[in-house]
VEXLO-591272 format. One record per residue: residue in three letters; x, y, z of N, C-alpha, C in turn. Coordinates in steps of 0.05 Angstrom, whole numbers, plus 5000, padded with zeros to 4 digits. Layout:
<sites>
site residuo Ala	n_x X	n_y Y	n_z Z	ca_x X	ca_y Y	ca_z Z	c_x X	c_y Y	c_z Z
...
</sites>
This chain:
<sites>
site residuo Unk	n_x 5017	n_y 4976	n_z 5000	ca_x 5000	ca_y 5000	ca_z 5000	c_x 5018	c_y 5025	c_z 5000
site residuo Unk	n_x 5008	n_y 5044	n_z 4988	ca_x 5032	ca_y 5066	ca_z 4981	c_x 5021	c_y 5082	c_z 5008
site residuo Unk	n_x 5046	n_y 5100	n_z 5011	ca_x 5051	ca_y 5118	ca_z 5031	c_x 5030	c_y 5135	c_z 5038
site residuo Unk	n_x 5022	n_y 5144	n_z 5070	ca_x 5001	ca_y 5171	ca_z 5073	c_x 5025	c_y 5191	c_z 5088
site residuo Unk	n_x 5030	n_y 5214	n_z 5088	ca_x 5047	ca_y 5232	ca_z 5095	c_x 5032	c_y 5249	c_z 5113
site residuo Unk	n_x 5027	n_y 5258	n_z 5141	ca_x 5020	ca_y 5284	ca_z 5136	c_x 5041	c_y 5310	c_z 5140
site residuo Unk	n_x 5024	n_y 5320	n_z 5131	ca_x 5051	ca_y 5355	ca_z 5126	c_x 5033	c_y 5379	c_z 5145
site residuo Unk	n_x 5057	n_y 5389	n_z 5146	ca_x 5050	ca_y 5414	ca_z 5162	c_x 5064	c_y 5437	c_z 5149
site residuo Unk	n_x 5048	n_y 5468	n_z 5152	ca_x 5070	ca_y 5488	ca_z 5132	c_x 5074	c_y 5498	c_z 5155
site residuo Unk	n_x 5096	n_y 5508	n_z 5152	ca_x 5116	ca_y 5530	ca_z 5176	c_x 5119	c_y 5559	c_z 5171
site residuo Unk	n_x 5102	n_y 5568	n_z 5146	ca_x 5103	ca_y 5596	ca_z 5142	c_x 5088	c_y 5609	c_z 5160
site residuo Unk	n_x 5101	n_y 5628	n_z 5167	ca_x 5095	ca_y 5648	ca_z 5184	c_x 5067	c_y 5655	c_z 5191
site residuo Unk	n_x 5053	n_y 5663	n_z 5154	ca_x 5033	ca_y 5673	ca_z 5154	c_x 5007	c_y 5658	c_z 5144
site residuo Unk	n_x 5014	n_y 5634	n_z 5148	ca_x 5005	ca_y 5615	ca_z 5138	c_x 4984	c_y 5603	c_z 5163
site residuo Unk	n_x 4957	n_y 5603	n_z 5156	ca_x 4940	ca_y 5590	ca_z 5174	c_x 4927	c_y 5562	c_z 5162
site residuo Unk	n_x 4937	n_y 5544	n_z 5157	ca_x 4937	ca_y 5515	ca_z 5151	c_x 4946	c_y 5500	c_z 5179
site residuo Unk	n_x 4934	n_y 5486	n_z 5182	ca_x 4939	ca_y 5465	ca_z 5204	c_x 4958	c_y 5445	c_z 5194
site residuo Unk	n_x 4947	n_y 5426	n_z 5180	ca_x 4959	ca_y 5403	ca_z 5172	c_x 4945	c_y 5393	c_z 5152
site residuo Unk	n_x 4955	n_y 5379	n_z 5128	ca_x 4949	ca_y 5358	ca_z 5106	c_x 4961	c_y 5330	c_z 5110
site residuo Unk	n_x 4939	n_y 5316	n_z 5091	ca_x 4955	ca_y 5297	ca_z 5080	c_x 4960	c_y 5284	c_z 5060
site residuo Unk	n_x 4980	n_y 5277	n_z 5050	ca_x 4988	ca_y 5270	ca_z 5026	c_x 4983	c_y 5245	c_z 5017
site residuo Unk	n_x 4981	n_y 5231	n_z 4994	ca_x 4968	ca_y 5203	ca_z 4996	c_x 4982	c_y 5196	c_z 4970
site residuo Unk	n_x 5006	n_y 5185	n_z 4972	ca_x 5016	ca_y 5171	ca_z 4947	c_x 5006	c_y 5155	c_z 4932
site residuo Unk	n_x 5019	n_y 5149	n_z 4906	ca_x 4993	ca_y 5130	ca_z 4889	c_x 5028	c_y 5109	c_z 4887
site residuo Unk	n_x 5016	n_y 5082	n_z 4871	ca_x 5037	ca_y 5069	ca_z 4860	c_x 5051	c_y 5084	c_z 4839
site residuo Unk	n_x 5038	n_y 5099	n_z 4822	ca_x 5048	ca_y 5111	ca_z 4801	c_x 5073	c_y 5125	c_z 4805
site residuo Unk	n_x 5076	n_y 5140	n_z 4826	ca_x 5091	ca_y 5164	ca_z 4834	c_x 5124	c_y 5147	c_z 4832
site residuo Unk	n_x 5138	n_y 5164	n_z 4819	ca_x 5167	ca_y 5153	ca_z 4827	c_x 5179	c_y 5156	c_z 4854
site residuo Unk	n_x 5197	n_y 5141	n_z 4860	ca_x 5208	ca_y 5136	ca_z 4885	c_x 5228	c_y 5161	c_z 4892
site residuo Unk	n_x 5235	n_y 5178	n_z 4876	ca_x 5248	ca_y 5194	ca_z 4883	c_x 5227	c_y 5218	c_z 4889
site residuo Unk	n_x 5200	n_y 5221	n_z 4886	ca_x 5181	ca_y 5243	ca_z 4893	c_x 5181	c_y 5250	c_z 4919
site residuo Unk	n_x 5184	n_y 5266	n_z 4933	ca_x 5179	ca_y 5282	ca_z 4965	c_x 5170	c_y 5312	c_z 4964
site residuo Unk	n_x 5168	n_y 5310	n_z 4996	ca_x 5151	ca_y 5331	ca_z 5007	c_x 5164	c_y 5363	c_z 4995
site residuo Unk	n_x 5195	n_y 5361	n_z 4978	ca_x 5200	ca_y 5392	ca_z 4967	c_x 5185	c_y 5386	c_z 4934
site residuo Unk	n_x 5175	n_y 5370	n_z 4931	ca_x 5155	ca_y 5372	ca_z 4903	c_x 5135	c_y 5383	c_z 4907
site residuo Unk	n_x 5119	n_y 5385	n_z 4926	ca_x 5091	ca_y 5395	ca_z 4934	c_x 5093	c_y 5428	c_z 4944
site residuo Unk	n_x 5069	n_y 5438	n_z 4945	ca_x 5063	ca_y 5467	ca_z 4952	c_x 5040	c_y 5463	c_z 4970
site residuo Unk	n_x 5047	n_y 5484	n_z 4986	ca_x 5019	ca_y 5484	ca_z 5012	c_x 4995	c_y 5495	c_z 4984
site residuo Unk	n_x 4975	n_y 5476	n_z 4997	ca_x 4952	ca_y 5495	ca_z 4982	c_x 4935	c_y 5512	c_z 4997
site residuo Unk	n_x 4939	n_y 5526	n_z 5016	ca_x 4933	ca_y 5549	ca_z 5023	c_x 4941	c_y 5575	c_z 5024
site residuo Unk	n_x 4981	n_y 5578	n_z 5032	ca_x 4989	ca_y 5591	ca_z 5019	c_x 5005	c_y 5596	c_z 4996
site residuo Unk	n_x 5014	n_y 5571	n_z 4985	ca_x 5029	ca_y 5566	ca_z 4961	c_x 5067	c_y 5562	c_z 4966
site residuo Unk	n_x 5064	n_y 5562	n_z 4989	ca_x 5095	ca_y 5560	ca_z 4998	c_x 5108	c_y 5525	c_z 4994
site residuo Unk	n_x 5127	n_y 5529	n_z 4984	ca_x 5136	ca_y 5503	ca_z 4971	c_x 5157	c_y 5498	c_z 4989
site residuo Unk	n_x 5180	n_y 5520	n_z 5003	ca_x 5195	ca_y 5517	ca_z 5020	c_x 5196	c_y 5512	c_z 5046
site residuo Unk	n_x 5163	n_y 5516	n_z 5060	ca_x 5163	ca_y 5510	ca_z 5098	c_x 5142	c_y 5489	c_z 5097
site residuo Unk	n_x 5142	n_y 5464	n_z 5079	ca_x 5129	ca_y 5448	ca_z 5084	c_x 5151	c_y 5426	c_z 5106
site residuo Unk	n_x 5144	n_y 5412	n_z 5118	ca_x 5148	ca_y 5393	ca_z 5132	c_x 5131	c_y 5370	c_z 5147
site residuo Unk	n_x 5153	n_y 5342	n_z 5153	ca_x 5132	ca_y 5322	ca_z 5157	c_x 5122	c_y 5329	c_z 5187
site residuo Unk	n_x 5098	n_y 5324	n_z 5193	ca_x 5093	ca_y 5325	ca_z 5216	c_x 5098	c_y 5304	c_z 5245
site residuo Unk	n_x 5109	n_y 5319	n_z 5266	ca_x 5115	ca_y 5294	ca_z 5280	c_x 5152	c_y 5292	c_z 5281
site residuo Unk	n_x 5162	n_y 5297	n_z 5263	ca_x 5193	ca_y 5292	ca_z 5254	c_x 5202	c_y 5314	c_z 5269
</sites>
């Protein structure tokens, strides 16, 4: 079963709680959390896993 992630954004101005990500088989093995963008504020750089 492929991966569930959740993420958290660390921008400042950013009022998102937390997501989660839900890999497919498709996705290559080198895909991670600096491929994605918060979709609330669009920040690609203060994403992180939650918990870590």
């Amino acid at each position: 079963m492929p991966k569930t992630v959740d993420i958290v954004c660390t921008a400042g101005d950013c009022e998102l709680d937390m997501f989660e990500l839900h890999y497919t088989y498709d996705m290559p093995a080198e895909v991670g959390i600096e491929d994605f963008q918060c979709p609330y504020c669009g920040s690609s750089d203060s994403l992180t896993e939650a918990g870590v």
